[in-house]
Residue frames as a rotation matrix with the C-alpha (Angstrom) as fourth column:
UNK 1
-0.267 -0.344 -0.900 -41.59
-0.898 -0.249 0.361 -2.85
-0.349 0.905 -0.242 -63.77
UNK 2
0.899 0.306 0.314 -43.24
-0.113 0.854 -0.508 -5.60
-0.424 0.421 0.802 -66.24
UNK 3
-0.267 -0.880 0.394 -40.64
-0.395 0.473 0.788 -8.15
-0.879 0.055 -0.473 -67.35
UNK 4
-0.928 0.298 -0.224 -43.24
-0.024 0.551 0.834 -10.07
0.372 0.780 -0.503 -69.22
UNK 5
0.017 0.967 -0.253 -46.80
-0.471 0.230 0.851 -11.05
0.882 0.105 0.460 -69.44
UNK 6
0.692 0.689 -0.215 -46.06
-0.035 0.330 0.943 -12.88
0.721 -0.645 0.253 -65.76
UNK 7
0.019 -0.344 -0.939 -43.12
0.985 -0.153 0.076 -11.75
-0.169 -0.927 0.336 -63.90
UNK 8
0.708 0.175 0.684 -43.02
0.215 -0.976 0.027 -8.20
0.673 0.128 -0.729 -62.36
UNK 9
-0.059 -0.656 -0.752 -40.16
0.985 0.082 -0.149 -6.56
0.159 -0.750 0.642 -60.23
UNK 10
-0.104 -0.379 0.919 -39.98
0.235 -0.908 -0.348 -3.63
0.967 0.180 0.183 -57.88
UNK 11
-0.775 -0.478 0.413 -38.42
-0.306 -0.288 -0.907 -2.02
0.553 -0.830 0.077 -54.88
UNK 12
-0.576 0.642 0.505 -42.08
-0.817 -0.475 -0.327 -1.60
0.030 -0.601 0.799 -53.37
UNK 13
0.196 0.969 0.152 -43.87
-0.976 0.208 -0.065 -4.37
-0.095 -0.136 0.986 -54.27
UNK 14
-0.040 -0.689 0.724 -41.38
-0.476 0.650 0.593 -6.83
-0.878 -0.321 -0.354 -54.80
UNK 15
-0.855 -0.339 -0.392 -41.02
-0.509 0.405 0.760 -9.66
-0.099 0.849 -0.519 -57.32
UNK 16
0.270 0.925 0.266 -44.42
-0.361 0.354 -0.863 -11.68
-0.892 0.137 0.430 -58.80
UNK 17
-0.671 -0.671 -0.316 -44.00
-0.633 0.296 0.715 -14.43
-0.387 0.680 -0.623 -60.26
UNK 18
0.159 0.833 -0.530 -46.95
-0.941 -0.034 -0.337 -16.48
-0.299 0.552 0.778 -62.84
UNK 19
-0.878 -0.478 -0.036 -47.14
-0.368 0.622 0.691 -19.66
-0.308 0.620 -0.722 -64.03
UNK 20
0.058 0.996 -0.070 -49.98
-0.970 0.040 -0.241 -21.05
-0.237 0.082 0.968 -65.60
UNK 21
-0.734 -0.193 -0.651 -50.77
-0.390 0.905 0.172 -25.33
0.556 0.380 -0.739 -65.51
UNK 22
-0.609 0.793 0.018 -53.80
0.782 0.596 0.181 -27.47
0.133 0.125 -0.983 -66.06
UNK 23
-0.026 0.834 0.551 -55.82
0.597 -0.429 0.678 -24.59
0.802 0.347 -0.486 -66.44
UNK 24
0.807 0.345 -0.479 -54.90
0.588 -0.536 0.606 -22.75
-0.048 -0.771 -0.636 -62.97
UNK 25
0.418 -0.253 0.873 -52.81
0.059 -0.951 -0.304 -19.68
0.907 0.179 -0.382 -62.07
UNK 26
0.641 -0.385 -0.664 -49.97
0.706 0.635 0.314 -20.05
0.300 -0.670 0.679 -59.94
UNK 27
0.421 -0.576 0.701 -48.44
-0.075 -0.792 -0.606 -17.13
0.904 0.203 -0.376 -58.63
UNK 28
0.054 -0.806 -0.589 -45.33
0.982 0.148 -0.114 -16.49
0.179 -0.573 0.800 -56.49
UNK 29
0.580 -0.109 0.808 -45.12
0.198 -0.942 -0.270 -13.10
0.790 0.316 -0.525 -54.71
UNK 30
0.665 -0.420 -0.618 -42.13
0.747 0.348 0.567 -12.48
-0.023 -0.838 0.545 -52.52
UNK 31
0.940 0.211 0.267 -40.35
0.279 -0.928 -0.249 -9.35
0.196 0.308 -0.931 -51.01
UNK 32
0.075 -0.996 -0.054 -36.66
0.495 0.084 -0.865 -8.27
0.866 0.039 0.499 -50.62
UNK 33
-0.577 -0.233 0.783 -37.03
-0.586 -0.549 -0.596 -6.06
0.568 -0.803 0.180 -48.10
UNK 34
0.028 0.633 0.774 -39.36
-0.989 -0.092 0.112 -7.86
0.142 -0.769 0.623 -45.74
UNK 35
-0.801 -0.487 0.346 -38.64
-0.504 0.863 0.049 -11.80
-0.323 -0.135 -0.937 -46.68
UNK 36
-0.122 0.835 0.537 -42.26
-0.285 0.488 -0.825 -12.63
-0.951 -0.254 0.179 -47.18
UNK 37
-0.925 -0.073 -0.373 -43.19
-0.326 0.656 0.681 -15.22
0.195 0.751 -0.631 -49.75
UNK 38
-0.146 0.827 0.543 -46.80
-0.176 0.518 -0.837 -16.09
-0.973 -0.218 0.070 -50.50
UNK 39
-0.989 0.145 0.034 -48.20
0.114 0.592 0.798 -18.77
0.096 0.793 -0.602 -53.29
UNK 40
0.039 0.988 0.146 -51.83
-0.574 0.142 -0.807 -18.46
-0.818 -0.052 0.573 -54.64
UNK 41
-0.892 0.319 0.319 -52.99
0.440 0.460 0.771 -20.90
0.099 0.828 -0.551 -57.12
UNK 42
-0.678 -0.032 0.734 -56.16
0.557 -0.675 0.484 -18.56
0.480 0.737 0.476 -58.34
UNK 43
-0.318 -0.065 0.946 -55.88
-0.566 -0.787 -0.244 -16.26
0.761 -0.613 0.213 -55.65
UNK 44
0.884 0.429 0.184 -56.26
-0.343 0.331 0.879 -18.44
0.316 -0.840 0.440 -53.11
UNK 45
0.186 -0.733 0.655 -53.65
-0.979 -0.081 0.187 -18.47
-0.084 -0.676 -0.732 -50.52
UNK 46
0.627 -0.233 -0.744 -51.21
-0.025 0.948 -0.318 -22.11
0.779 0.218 0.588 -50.59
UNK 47
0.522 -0.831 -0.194 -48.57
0.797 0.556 -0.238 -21.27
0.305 -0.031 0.952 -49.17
UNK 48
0.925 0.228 0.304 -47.25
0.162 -0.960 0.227 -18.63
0.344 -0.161 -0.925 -46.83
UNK 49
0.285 -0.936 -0.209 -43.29
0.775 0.353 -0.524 -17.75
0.564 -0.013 0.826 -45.96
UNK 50
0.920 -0.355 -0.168 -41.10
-0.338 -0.933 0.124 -15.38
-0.201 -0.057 -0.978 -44.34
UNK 51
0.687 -0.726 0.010 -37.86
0.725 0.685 -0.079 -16.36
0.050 0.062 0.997 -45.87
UNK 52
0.831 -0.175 -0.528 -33.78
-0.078 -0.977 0.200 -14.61
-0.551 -0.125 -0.825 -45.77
UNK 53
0.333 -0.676 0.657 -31.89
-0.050 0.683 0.729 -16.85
-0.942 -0.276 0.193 -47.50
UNK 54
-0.539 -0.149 -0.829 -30.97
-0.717 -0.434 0.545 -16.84
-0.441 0.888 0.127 -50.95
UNK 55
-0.845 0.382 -0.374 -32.91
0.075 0.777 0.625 -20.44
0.529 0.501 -0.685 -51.59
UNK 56
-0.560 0.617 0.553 -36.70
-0.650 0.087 -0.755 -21.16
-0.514 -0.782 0.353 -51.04
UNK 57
-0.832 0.348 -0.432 -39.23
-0.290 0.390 0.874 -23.74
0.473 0.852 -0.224 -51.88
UNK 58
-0.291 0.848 0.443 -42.83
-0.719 0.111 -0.686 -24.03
-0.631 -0.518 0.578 -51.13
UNK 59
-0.978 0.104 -0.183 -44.56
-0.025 0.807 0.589 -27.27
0.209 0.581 -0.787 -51.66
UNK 60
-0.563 0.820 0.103 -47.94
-0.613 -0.330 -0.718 -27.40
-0.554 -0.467 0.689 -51.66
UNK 61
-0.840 0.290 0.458 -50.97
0.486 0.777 0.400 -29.99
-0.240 0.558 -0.794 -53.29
UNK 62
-0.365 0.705 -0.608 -53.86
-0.568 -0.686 -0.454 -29.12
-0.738 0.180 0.651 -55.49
UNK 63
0.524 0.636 -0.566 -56.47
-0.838 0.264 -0.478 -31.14
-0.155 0.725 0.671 -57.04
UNK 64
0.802 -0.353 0.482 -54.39
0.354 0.931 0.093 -34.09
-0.481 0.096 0.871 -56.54
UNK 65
0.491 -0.829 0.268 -51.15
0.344 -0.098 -0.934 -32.24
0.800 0.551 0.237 -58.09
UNK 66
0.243 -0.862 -0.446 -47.98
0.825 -0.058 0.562 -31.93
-0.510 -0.504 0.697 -56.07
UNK 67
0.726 -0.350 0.592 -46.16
0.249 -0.669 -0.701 -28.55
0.641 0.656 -0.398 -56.75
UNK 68
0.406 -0.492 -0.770 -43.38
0.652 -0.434 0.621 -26.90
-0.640 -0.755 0.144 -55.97
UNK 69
0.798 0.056 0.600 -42.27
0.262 -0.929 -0.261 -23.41
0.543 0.366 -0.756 -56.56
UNK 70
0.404 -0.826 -0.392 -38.71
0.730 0.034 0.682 -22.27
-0.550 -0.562 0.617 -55.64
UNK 71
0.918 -0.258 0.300 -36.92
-0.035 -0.807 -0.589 -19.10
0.395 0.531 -0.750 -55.93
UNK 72
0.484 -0.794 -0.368 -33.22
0.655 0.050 0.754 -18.99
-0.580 -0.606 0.544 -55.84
UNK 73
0.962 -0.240 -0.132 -30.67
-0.201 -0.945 0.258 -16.17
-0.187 -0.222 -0.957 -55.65
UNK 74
0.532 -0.846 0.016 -27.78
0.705 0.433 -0.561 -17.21
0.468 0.310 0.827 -57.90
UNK 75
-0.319 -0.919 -0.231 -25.90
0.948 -0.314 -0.061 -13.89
-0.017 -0.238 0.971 -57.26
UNK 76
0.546 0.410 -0.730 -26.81
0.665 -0.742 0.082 -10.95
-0.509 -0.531 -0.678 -55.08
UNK 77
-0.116 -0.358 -0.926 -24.07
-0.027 -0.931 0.364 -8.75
-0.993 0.067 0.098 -56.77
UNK 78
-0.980 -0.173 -0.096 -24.69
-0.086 -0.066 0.994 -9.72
-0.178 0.983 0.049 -60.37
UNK 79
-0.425 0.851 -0.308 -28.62
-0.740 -0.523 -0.423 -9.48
-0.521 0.048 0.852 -59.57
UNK 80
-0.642 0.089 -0.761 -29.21
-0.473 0.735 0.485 -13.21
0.603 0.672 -0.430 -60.93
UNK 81
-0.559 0.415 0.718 -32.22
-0.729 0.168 -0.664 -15.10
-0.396 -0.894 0.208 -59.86
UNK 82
-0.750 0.430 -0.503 -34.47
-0.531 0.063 0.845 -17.94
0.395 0.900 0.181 -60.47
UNK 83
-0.359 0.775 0.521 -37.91
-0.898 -0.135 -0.418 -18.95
-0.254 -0.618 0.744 -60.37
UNK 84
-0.643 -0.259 -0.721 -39.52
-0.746 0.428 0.511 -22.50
0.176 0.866 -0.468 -60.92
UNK 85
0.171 0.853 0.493 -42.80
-0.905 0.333 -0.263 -24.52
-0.388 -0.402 0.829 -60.82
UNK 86
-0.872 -0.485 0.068 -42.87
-0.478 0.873 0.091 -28.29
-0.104 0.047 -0.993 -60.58
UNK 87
0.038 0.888 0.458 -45.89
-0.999 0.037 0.009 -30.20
-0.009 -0.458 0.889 -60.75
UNK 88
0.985 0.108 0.133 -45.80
-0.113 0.993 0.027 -34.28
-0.130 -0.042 0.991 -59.57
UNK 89
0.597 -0.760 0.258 -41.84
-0.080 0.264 0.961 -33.44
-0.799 -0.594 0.097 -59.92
UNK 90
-0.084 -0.507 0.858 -41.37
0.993 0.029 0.115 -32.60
-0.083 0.861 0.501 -63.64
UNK 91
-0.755 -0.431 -0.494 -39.97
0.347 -0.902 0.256 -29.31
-0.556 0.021 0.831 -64.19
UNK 92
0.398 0.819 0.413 -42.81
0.784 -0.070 -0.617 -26.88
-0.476 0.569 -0.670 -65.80
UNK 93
0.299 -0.761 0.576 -41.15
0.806 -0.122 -0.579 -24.02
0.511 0.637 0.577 -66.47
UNK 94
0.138 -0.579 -0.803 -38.78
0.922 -0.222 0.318 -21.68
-0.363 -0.784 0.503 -64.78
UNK 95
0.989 0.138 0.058 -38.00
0.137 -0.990 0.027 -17.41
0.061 -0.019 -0.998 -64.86
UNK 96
0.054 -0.972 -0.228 -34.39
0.991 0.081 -0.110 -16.67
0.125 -0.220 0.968 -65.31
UNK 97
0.981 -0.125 0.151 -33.63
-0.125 -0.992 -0.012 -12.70
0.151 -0.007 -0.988 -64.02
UNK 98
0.173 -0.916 -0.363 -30.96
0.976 0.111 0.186 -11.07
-0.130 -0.386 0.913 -64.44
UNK 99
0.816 0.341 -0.466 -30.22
0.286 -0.940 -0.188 -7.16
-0.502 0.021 -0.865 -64.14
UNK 100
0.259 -0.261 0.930 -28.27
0.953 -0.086 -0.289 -5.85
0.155 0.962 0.226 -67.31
UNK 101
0.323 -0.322 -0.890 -25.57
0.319 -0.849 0.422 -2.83
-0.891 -0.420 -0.171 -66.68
UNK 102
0.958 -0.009 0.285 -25.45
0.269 -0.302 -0.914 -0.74
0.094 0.953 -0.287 -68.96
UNK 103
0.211 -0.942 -0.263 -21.63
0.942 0.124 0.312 0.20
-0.262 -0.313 0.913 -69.63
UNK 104
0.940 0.184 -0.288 -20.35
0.239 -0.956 0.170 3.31
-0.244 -0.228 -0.942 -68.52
UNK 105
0.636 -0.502 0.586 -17.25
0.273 -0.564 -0.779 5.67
0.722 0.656 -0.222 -69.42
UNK 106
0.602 -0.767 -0.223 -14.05
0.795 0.603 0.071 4.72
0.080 -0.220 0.972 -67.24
UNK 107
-0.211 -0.456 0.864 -12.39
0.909 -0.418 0.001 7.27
0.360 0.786 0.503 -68.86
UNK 108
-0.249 0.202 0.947 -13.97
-0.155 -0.974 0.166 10.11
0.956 -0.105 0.274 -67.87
UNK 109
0.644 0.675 0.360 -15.12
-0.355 -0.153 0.922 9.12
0.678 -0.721 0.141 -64.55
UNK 110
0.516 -0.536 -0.668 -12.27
0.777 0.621 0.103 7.55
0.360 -0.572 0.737 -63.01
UNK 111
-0.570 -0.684 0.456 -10.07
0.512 -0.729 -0.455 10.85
0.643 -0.026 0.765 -63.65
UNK 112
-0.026 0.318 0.948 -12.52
-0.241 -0.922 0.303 13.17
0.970 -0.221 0.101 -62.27
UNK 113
0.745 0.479 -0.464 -13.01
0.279 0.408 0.869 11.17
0.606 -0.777 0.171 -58.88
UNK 114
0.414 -0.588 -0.695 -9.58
0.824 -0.083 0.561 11.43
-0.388 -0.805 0.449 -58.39
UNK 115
-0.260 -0.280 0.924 -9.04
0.547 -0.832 -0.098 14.64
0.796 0.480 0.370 -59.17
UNK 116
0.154 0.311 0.938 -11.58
-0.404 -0.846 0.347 15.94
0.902 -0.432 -0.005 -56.89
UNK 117
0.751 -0.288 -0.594 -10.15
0.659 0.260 0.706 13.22
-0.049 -0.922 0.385 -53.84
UNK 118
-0.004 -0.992 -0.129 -7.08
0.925 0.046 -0.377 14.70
0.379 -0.121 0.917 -54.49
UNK 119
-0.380 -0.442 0.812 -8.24
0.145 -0.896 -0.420 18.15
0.913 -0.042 0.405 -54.06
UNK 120
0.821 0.496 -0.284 -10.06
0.209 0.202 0.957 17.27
0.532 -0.844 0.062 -50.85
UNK 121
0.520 -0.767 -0.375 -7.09
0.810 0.582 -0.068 15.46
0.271 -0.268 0.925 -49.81
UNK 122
-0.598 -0.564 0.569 -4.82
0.429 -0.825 -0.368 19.16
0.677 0.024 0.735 -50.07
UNK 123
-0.143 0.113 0.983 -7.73
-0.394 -0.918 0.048 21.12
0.908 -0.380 0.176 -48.58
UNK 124
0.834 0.342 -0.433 -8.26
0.151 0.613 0.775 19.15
0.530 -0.712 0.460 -46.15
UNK 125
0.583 -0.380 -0.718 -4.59
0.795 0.450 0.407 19.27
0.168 -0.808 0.564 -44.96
UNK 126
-0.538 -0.599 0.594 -4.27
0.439 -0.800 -0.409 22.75
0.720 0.040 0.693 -45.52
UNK 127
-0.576 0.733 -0.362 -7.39
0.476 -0.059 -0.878 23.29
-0.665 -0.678 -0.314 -43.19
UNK 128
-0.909 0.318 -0.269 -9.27
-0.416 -0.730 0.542 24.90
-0.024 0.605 0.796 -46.08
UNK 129
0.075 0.965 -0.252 -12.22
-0.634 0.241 0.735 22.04
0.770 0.104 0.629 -45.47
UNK 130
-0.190 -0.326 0.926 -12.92
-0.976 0.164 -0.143 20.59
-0.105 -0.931 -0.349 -42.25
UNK 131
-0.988 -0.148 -0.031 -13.44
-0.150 0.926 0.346 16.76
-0.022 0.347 -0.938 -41.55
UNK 132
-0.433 0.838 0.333 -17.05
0.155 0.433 -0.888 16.72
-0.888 -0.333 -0.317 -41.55
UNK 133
0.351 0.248 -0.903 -16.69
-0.781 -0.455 -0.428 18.15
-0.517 0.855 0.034 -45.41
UNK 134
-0.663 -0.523 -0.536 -14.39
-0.738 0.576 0.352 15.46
0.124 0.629 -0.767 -46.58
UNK 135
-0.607 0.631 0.484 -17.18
0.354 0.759 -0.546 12.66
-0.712 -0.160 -0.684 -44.86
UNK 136
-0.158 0.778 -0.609 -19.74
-0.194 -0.629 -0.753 14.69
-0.968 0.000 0.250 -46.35
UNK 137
0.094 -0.178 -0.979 -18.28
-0.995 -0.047 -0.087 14.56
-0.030 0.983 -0.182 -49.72
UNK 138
-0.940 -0.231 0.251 -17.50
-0.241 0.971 -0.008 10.53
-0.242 -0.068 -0.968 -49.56
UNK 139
-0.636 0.722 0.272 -20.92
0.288 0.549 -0.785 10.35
-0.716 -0.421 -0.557 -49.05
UNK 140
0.307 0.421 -0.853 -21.80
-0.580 -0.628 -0.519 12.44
-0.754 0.654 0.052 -52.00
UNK 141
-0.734 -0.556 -0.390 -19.18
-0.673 0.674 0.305 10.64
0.094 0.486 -0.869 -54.55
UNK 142
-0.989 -0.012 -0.150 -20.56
-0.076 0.899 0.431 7.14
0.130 0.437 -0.890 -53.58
UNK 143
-0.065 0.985 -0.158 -24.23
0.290 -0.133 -0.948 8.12
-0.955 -0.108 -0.277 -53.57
UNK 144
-0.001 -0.070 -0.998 -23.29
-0.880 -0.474 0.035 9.62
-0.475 0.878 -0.061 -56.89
UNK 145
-0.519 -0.740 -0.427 -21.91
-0.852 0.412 0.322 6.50
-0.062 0.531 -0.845 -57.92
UNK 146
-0.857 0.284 0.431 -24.50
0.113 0.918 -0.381 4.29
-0.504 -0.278 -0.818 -56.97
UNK 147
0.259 0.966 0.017 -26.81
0.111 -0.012 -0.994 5.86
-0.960 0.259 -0.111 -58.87
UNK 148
-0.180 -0.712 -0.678 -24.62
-0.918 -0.126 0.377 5.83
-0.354 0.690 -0.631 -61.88
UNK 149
-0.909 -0.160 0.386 -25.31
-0.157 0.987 0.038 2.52
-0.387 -0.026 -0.922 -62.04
UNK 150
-0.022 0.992 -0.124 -27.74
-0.752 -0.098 -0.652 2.02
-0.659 0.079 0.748 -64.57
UNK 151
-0.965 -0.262 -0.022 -29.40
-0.214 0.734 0.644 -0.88
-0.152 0.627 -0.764 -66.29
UNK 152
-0.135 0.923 -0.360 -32.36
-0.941 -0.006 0.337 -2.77
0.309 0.384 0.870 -67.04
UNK 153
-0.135 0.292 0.947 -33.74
-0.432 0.842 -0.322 -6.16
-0.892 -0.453 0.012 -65.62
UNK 154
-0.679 -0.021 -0.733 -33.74
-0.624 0.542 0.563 -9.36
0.386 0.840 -0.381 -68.46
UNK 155
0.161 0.547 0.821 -36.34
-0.387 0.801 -0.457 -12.08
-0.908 -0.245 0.341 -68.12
UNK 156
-0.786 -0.592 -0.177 -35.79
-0.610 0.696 0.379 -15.59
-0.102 0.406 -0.908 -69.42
UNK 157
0.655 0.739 0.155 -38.74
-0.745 0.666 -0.025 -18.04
-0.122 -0.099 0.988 -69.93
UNK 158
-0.816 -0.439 -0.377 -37.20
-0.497 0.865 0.066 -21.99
0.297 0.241 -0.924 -69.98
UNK 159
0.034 0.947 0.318 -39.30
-0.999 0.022 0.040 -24.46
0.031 -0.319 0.947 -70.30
UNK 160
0.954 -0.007 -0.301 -36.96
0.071 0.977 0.203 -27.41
0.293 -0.215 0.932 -69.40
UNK 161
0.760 -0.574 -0.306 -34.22
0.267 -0.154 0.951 -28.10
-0.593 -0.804 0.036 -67.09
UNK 162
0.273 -0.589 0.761 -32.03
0.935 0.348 -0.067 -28.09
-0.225 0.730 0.645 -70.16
UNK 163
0.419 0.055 0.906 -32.65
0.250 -0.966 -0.057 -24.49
0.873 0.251 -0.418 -71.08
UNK 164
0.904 -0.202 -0.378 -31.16
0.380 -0.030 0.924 -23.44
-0.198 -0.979 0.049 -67.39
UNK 165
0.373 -0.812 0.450 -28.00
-0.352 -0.572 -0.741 -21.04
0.859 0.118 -0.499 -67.27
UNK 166
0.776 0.102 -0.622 -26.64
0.451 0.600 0.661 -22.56
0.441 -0.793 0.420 -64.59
């Protein structure tokens, strides 16, 4: 999914991040599932990673410029991240994500869960469903629920430390 004109996110291909200074193309492409982190400055390999942590930073020199490029994982459950190119140690500019839930109906969905735990619950100890139905169903429910969860990814552009949501 395009964010913007230079960051992209998704499951498969991960996250790709752009920056553009003194006339080159700096890109950041690094996967969730697999850790790997690799830096081209136009298309040419800098800078290669395998990272699991929630912080990285790759330094690397070009043309006489110092850079660095760092992606950190503010918060894994609220889907907050950021990206940011240095060059000689002044901030160029930085990628704020965050992933935007849409808000769902409480109300109607809270009742109905329990409702239908409760009737598990009964058949279950009347013997009317056995225990590999009640797992079965659990597993239905919060598969349901996880895909319930819908939103939309947000990109920020900042283009000084100031601008920064910290």
């Amino acid at each position: 999914m395009k964010l913007s004109e230079d960051v992209e996110i998704s499951t498969r291909k991960g996250m790709t991040f752009a920056f553009n200074h003194d006339q080159n193309r700096i890109v950041l492409k690094a996967s969730a599932l697999t850790g790997k982190e690799a830096v081209y400055v136009n298309d040419q390999l800098v800078s290669e990673a395998r990272n699991i942590k929630t912080h990285s930073v790759h330094v690397f020199t070009y043309q006489g410029t110092t850079y660095q490029i760092g992606l950190k994982v503010d918060s894994i459950l609220k889907g907050k991240m950021t990206c940011t190119l240095s060059a000689d140690g002044h901030q160029i500019t930085s990628y704020q994500l965050h992933y935007h839930k849409r808000k769902s109906n409480k109300f109607v969905e809270l009742p109905l869960i329990v409702l239908a735990g409760a009737a598990m619950g009964i058949g279950l100890s009347n013997g009317m469903i056995t225990h590999w139905m009640a797992i079965v169903f659990i597993v239905v429910v919060a598969i349901w629920a996880g895909l319930s969860v819908k939103g939309q990814w947000v990109c920020t552009e900042c283009k000084s430390a100031k601008e920064l949501q910290v």
